[in-house]
N, C-alpha and C positions, 0 to 999 in steps of 0.2 A: 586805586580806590580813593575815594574822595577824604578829607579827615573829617566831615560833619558824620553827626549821629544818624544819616538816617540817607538813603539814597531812594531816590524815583525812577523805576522802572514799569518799561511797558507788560501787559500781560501776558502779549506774543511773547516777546523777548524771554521774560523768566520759564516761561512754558517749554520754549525750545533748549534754555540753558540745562534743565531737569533731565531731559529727555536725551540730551548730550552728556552729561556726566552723571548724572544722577543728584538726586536730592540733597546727600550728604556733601556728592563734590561742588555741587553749587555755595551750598554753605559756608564750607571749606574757600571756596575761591572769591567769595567777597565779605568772610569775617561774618557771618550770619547766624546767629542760634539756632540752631538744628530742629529744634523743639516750635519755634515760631515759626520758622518758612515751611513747616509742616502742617500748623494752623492754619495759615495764610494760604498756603493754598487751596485747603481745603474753603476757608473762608471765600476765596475768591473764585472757587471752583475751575482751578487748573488740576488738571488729572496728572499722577501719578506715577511711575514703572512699577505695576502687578508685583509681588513674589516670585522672583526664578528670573525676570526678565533680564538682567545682565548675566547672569551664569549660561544660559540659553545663546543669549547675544555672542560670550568669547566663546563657543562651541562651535559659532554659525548656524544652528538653529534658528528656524523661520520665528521671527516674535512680530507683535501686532504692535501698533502704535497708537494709541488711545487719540481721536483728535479731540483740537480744543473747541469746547462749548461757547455757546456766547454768553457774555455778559456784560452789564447796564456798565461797568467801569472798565474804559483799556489802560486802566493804569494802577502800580502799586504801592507801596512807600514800604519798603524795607528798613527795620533795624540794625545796626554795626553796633559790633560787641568794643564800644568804647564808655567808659564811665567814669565822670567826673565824681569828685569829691566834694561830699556838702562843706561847710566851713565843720560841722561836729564830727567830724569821720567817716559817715555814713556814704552809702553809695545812692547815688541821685542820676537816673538819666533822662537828659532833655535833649529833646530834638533842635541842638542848636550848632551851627556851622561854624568854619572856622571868619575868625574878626575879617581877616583880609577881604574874605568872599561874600559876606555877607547882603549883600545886593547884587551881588551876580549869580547865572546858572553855570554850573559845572557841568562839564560834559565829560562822561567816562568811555570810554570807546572801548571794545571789545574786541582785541583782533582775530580770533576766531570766528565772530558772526559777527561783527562787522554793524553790533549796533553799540546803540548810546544809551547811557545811565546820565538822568539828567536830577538834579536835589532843585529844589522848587526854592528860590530865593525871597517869597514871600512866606513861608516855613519859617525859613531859618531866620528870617529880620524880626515877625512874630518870635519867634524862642530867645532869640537874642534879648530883645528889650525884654522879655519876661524873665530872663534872669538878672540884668542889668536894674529895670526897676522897682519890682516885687521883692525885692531878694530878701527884704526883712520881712511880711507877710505872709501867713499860712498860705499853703499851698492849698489848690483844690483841685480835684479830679478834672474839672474840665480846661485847666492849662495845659494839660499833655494830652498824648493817644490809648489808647485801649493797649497799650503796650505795654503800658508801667503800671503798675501799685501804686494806690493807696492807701499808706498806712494807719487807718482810723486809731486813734489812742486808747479810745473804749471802748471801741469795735475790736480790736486786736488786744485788749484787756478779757473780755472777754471770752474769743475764741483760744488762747492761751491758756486759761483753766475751764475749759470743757472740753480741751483733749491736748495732746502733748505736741510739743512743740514741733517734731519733727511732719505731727501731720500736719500744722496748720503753713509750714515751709513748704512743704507739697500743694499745699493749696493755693498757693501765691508763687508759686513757679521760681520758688529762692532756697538757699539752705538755711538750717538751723540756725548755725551762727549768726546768717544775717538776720532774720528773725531776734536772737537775744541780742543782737546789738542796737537793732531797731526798738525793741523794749526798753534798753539801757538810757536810750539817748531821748525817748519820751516816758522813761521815769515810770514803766510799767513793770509791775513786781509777776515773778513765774514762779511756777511750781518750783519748789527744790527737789533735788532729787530722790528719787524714789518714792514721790507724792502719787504717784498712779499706782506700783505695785500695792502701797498701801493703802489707799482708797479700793481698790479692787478686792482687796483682804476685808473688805467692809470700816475700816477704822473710818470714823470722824475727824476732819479737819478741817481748820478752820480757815476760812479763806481771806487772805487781807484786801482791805477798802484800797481800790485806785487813789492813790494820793492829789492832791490839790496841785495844779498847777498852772500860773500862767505864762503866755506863751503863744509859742507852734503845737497845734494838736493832730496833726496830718505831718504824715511824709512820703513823697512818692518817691516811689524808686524803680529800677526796669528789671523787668522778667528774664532770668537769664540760669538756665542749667545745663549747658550744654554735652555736657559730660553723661551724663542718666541717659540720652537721648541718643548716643552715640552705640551703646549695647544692642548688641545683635535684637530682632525684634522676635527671635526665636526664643528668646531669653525670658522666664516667667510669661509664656504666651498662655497658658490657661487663666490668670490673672487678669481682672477689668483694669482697663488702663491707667484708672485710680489709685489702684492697689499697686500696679505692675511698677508706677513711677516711684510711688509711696516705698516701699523694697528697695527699687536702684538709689533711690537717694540716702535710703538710711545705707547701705553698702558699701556708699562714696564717704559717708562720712565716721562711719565706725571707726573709733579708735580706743586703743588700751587704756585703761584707768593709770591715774598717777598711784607709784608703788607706795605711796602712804594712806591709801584712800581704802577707806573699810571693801574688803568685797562682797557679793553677793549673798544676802544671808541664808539663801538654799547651800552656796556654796561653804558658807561656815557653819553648815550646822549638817552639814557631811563628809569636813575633812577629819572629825574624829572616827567615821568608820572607816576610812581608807587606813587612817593611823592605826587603827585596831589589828584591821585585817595583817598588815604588812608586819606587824609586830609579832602577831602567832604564825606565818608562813613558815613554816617547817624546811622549805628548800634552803638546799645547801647555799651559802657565798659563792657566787660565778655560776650557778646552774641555769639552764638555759629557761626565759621567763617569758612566755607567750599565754594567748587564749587556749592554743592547743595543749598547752602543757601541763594545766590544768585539770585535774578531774571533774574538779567541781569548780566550776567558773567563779571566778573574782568576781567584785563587786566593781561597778567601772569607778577606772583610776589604779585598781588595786594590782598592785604583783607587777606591774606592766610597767611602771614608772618611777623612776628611780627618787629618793625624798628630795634630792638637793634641785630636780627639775618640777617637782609636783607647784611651787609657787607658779612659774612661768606659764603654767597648764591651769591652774586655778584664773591667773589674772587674762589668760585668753578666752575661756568660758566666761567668765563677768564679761567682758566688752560685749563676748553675742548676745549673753542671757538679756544684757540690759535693751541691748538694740532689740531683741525680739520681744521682750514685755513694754517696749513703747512704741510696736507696730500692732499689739494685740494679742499675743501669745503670751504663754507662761510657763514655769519650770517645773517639774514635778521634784518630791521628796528623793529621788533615786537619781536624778539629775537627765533626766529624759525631757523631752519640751513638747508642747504642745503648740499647734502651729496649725490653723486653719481648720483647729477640732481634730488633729492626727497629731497620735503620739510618734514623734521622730526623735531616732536617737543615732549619736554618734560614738566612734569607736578613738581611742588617741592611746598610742603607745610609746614607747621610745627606744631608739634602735641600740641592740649589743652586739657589738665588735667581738669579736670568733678571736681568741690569745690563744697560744701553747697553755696546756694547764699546767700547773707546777705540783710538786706532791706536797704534802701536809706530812708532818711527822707520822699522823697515825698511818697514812697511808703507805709511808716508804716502811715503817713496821710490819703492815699488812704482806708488801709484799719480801720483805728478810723468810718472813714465817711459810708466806708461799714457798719461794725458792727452797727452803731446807724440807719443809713435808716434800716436794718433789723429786730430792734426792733421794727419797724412803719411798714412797710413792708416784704411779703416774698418774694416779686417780686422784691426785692434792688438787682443791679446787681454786682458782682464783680469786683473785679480790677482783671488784668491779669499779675499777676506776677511772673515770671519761681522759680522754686526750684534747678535751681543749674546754676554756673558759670562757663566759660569756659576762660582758663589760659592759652596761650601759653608756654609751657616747657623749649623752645630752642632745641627740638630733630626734625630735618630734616627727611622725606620721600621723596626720589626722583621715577618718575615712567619713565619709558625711554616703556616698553614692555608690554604687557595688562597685567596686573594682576598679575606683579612682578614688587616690588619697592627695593630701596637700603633707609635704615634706620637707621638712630643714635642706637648704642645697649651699652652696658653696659661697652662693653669691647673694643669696635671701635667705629669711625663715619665715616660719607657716603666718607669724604675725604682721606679714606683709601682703596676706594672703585672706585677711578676717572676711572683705567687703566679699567674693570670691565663695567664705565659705558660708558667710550669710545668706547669697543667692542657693547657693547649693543646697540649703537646711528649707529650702522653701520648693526647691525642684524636688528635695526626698520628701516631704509634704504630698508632692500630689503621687510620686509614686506610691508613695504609703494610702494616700486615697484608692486608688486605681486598685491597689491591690487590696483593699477593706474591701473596696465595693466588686471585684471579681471574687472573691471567698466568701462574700454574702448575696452573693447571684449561684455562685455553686452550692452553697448548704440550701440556701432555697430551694434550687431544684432538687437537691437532695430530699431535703422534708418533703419536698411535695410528690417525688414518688413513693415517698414511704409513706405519706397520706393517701394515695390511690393506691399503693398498694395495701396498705390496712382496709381501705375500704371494699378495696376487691374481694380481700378475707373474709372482710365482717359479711358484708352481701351474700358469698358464696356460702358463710357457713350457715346465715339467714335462712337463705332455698335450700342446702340438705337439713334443716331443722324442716322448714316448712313441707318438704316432700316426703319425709320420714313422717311427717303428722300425717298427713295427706296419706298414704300407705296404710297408716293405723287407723285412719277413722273406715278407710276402704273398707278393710277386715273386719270391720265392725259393724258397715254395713250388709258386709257379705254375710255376716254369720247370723242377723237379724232376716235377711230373707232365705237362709236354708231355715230356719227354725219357722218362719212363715210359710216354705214352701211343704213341712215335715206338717206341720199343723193341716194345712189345707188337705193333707194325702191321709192324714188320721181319722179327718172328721168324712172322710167318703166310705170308709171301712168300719167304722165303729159307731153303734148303737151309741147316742146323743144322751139318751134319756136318762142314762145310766148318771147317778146324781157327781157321782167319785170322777168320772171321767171328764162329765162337765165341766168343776171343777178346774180337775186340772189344765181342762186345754187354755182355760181362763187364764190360769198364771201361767201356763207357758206364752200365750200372747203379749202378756204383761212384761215378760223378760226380752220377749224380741223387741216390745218397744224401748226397754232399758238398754239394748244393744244398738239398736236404731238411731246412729249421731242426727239424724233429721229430726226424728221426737225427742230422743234425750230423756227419757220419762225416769226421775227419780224413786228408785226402789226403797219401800221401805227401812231395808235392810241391810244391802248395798250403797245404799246412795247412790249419786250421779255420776254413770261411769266417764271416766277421763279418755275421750276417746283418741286423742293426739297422742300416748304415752304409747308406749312399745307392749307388745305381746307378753312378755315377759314382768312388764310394770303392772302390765292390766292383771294378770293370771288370781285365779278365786283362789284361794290359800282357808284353808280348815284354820280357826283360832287353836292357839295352843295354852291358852290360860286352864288351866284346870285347877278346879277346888280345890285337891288333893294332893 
């Protein structure tokens, strides 16, 4: 491999190296950012190996081989993960070749394929005198490639207090650190800490003026995380690639608070309930202390953790809780978190070692007193005293995913394990969604057959209301034309003239039409009979008010 910053290759060439070892071992085999040659080819539209294609490949499984497309450029310029040192500490890379070579082309030969890598000697003579004679001179974006940073002073003042640092190292393809060092060295002031928890609490603060400086207002520097980019890509795959990087890198850089440094104030203003709890816990010294043993569940932390480990367990929650409220989450009062709008919570206990139990005075009393009622009785009852003690260790289980825990081992502890458990607390996230959103697709269909089925109800009990009415007015018609048909068969037999008779047939017509739900004819007397009600509702009833 060449020792300049940057090597030329053909498109063929990197095309078939990809498809020879794969992406990462291309990487790998010429010192290449994982994260770029991934870009870059996409930029330059060299295709890929699909998902599954080398696990398929050592199987012998038939796989396809994507060819290559044409494009306007057969040629590449790769970056090598070599970075020089500005004079102020800062990391600076320019595309500049080694002095000896510097008007010559290097030819790398490949002896597996059998071609050349060749670094463009007019490149490298450009880069050369542009650090030879600018070298006191701000720097400007158009002296290097799309490959490096630049670091505007009030541009990156800016983006520094409008969100936290670690995203805007995400967004420049660098970590934190180089970011605050990059701030340091152009005298750019950052949030302190815990500036966003508390702006997010609503508090006002006040923001200080970028100070006066002159000078270099720009620094470029080269894009480089190779590490974030090395992670399975199986790894936060529900995640936009934004977010998914943003994650890996906070992951990579999570670390433990120094032991003098205040901690998280969710976490101090819930170590007095742990202390409460553990204070009134009723169980014996040495008695066995789980979830399960529990009738009524601790409060987490509580019963499960021994006092002299609960510091080491408070300052490995601060590290997460911090890294997750400066990706966008936050911690609830009961020490559960929120993460992607899901509340995710984790379990940490600490393991006891199984001793001989030993007897306690009252106990070996207990049982003097057994043994002598035994002599006198075989009905003397025993004392109930366990045969073995349980000792907390100081070794930590954490559980974040069902039925995988992070555990103190021999040769590490879980706090070598943070970045790990931070991806893990974002994988329980979407479980936790998946499983919101299937128990709010099941109550759904729940309610909604209990909504067709109430509506079946209401419907059904609608029609037997409406056919019970229907029935009743029948009867009402019916009994309006017997009384019509009784009228029409009186007035064929009986003398008319008769004044008493007339009369009457008068108001008996009158009544059929009161019966008649087609006329409906309101009785003086009666009123307007209700012809929907029941036989029983309808029935004429004698009053019973009597004067008397």
């Amino acid at each position: 491999m060449a020792d300049g910053q940057f090597i030329k290759v053909s498109r063929e060439f990197l095309y078939n190296e990809i498809w020879k070892i794969s992406v990462a071992g291309t990487a790998r085999k010429y010192n290449i950012p994982y994260a770029e040659l991934l870009r870059l080819c996409k930029e330059v539209e060299i295709p890929i190996p699909p998902s599954g294609y080398w696990t398929k490949l050592s199987f012998g499984k038939p796989v396809e081989k994507i060819q290559l497309p044409g494009y306007p450029e057969s040629e590449v310029i790769l970056p090598i993960n070599d970075i020089l040192k500005c004079s102020d500490g800062l990391a600076k890379s320019e595309y500049i070749a080694s002095s000896n070579e510097k008007h010559n082309k290097t030819d790398i030969k490949d002896k597996k394929a059998g071609n050349i890598i060749q670094s463009d000697s007019n490149e490298e003579k450009s880069a050369s005198e542009f650090s030879d004679e600018n070298e006191n001179t701000p720097l400007t974006y158009r002296t290097l490639s799309d490959k490096s940073n630049v670091y505007n002073r009030e541009k990156l003042y800016e983006e520094v207090w409008a969100k936290p640092v670690i995203q805007v190292a995400v967004k420049y393809g660098v970590s934190d650190v180089m970011i605050h060092k990059i701030c340091k060295s152009l005298d750019i002031p950052v949030p302190p800490r815990g500036y966003w928890t508390r702006l997010r609490a609503g508090e006002k603060i006040e923001k200080p003026l970028l100070p006066i400086r002159e000078g270099v207002n720009e620094i470029i520097g080269y894009k480089t995380i190779e590490e974030v980019s090395e992670v399975s890509q199986q790894t936060l795959a529900f995640l936009s690639e934004y977010e998914r990087q943003e994650v890996l890198l906070a992951s990579k850089q999570i670390r433990l608070s120094g032991e003098k440094e205040k901690l998280h104030k969710k976490i101090r203003k819930y170590h007095p309930i742990v202390r409460e709890w553990n204070k009134n816990d009723r169980k014996d010294k040495g008695a066995q202390r789980s979830f399960r043993n529990y009738t009524n569940v601790p409060p987490f932390l509580a019963g499960v953790i021994s006092n002299e480990a609960l510091p080491r367990v408070y300052r490995i929650l601060d590290a997460l809780y911090r890294q997750i409220e400066m990706l966008g989450g936050s911690v609830n009062d009961d020490l559960s978190l929120i993460i992607r709008n899901e509340r995710v919570t984790l379990k940490i206990f600490e393991v006891q070692d199984e001793v001989k139990h030993e007897l306690t005075r009252q106990e070996a009393q207990e049982l003097v007193v057994y043994e002598d009622a035994l002599r006198h009785s075989e009905w003397a009852s025993k004392p109930n005293i366990r045969k073995h003690d349980y000792i907390f260790n100081g070794k930590l289980r954490i559980s974040i995913l069902k039925n995988k825990y992070f555990r103190d081992s021999e040769k590490a502890k879980v706090e070598s394990r943070l970045g790990d458990m931070l991806i893990e607390l974002y994988e329980e996230s979407e479980v936790v969604r998946k499983k919101r959103e299937a128990d709010e697709e099941t109550q759904r269909k729940r309610d909604e057959e209990k909504r067709l089925r109430e509506e079946r109800e209401m419907r059904y009990s609608e029609e037997v209301d409406k056919t019970i009415a229907l029935t009743n007015i029948a009867q009402d018609y019916d009994m309006a034309c017997k009384i019509r048909n009784y009228i029409d068969a009186l007035e064929l037999k009986t003398d008319l003239s008769d004044e008493k008779t007339a009369e009457w047939i008068d108001w008996a017509k009158r009544k059929a039409d009161w019966f008649d739900p087609i006329i409906g004819r309101e009785d003086e007397l009666f009123g307007r009979r209700e012809h929907e009600k029941s036989e029983d509702e309808k029935a004429l009833r004698k009053s019973r008010n009597y004067w008397w």
